[in-house]
N, C-alpha and C positions, 0 to 999 in steps of 0.2 A: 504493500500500500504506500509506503515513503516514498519506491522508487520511482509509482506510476506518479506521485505526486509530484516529484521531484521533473521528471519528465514532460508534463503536461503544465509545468511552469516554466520547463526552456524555453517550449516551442510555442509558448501563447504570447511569454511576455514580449511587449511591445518594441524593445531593441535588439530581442530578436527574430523579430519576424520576417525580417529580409536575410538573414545570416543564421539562418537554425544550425546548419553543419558546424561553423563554429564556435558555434553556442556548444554544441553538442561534446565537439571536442575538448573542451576547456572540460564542459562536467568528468568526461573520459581520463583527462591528464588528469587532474587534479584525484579521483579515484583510487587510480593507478601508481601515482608519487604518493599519496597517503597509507599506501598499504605495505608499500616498499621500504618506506621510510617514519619515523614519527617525528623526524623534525618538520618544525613547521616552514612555512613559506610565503611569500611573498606575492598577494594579487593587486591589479590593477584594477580601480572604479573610478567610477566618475570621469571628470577631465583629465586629472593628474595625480589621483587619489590613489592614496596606497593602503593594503589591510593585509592583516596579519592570519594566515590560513591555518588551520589546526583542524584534523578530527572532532567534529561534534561543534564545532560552532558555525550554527547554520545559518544566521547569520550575515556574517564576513563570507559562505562560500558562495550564497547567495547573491552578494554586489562583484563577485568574482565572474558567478558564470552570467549573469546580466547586464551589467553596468551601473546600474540601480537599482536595488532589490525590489523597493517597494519606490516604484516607477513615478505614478503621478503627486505624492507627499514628497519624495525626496524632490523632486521636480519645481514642487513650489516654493520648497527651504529654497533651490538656488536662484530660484527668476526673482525671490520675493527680501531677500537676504542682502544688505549692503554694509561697506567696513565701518562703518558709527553705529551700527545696531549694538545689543546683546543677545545672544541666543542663550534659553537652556534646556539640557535637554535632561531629563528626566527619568531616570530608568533607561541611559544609555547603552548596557550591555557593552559591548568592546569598540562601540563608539562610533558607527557609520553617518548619523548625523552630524557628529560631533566635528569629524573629518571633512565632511563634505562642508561644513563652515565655517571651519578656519581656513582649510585651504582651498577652498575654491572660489569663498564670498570673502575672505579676508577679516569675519567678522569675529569679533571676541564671544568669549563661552564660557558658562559657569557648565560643565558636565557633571552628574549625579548617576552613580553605580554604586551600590550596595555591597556586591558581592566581592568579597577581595581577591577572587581568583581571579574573575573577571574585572574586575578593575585594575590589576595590572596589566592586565592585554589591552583594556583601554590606555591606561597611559602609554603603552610599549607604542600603541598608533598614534598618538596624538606626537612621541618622540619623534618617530618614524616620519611625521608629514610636516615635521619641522615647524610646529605651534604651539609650543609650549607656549610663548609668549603670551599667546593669543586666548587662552585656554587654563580656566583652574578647574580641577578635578579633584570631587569631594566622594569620600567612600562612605557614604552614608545613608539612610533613607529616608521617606517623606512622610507623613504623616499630619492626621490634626492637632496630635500634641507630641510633646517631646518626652524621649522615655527610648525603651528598650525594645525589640520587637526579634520574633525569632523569623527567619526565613530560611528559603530552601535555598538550598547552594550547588548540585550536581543537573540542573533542569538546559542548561544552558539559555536560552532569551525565555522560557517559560518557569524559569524562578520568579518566587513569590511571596509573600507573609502566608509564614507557615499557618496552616490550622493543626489543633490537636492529632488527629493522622498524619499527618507528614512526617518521615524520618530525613535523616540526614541533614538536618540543622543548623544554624549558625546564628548568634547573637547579634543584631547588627544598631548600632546608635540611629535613633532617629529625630528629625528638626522638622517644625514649621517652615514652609517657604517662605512665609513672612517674616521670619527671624533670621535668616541668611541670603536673603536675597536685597539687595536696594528694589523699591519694587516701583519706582520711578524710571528703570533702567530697561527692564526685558521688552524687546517687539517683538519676539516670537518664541513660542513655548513647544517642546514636542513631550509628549506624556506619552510613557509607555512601562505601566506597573501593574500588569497582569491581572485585572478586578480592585486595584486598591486605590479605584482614582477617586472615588469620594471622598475620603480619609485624606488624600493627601492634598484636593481640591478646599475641604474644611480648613487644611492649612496655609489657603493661598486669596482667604477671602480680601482682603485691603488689594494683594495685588490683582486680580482679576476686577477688582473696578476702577483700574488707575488706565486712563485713554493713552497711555502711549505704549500699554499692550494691545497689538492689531488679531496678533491673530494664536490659535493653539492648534496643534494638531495631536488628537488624543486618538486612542485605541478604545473603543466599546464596542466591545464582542462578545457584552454578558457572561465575562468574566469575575464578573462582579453579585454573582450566584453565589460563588463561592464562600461569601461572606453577608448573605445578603441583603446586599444593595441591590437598586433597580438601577441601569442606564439611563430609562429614559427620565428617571429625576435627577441625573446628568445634564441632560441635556435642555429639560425646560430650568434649571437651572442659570445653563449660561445664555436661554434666549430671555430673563428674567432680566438679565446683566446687561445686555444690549447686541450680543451676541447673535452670528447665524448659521446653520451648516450648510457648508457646500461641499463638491467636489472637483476638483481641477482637472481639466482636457490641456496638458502641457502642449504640446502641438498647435493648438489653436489661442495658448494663453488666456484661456477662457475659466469662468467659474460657473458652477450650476449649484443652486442654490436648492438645499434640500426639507423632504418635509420632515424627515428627522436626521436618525444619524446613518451613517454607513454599513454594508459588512463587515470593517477592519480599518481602517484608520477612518477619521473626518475630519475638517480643518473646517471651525470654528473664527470666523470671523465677525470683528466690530466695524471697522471703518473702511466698507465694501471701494466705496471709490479710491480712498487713498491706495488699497490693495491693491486694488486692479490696475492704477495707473503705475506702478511700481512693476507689479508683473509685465504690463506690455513694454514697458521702457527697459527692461533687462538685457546685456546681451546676450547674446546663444550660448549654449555650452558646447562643444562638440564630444559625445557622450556613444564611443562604438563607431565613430566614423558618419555618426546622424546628430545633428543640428535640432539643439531642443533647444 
């Protein structure tokens, strides 16, 4: 089932649709030096983006065999993304947004990864794309209040706050966004904390009403069962705020404004014009030898 998955996301996604063969190939090498070897290795995404390859981070092989994993979100981080912004991203994992905004939008980054395995592959990338500068990296997690929380550590991007059932464990510090963030500062948020975005969204109330946050790009996949929360009082949440959900057609630089949220990512925006004239004024990236 991974591999039909795996497969049926080479040959759909959008840069590779003119070049499946090598799409194909890249999943085939990478396979095959994986099994041969366990050191890891070095892919190529984005414009000029580098990530760090390893066994089981699906993730990173993800922007490897595509160019951008998750195609139309990564898409609007760079049309939407200029060097005076702050991004943060939240529940980075080994840091594919992270990367793609320091080094391709040149813009600075507060990144947030919990897990300390995986947050040293995130910093190993962010050394790696030569943005340290640009980029402070916090190992810790988010919540509505500050305290201790256990999480899981071997899930790879589907680690979580643990519940009672979960083994494999790990202790991890957690902060209000309000409490470490200037919150006069962020114009683009990317959330990605496997169901714990209420909680961590309780911690971000001052900043999410501050107008020089434009836009967020969160994950509600009713993952948020787990503990249960509803999404969709996620999302009448942030259209309470001033917020709206859309989705982006990179190609066309276009938004489509939605009647609630997504299958898998949504970008949540407040100040639709200022967005869009930002998006259309962007230059291209050249992303696979195609022009987004």
């Amino acid at each position: 089932m991974a591999l039909r998955h795996t497969i049926h996301f080479l040959l759909n996604h959008p840069l590779n649709k003119t070049q499946r063969v090598q799409a194909v190939w890249r999943f085939l090498k990478w396979q095959i030096w994986s099994r041969i070897t366990s050191k890891p290795s070095i892919g190529k995404f984005g414009e000029k983006s580098k990530i760090i390859l390893k066994r089981g981070l699906t993730g990173a092989t993800g922007n490897y065999y595509s160019g951008l994993h998750e195609f139309e979100d990564m898409s609007f981080l760079l049309h939407f993304l200029r060097a005076s912004d702050l991004f943060v991203d939240i529940g980075a994992n080994v840091g594919s947004y992270t990367v793609l905004a320091g080094n391709e939008c040149k813009t600075q980054t507060i990144t947030i990864e919990p897990i300390p395995k995986t947050f040293d592959i995130l910093k190993q990338n962010v050394e790696l794309n030569n943005i340290s500068h640009l980029t402070q990296c916090l190992n810790i997690g988010l919540g509505g209040e500050k305290g201790i929380l256990k999480f899981t550590k071997s899930l790879d991007t589907k680690n979580h706050v643990a519940k009672a059932y979960d083994t494999d464990t790990i202790d991890v510090r957690v902060e209000r966004f309000d409490d470490i963030v200037v919150i006069d500062r962020p114009t683009l948020i990317k959330m990605d904390v496997e169901g714990y975005e209420t909680e961590v969204l309780n911690g971000m109330e001052t900043a999410l009403s501050n107008n020089h946050l434009k836009a967020i790009i969160i994950e509600l996949i009713t993952a948020g069962g787990r503990y249960d929360y509803d999404e969709l009082l996620i999302h009448k949440k942030l259209l309470s705020l001033g917020y709206a959900s859309y989705s982006y057609n990179p190609h066309k630089r276009s938004l489509h404004q939605l009647e609630t949220f997504g299958i898998l990512n949504t970008i949540y925006i407040k100040d639709i014009d200022f967005v869009s004239n930002r998006l259309k004024s962007a230059e291209p990236f050249n992303v696979r030898e195609q022009l987004i």
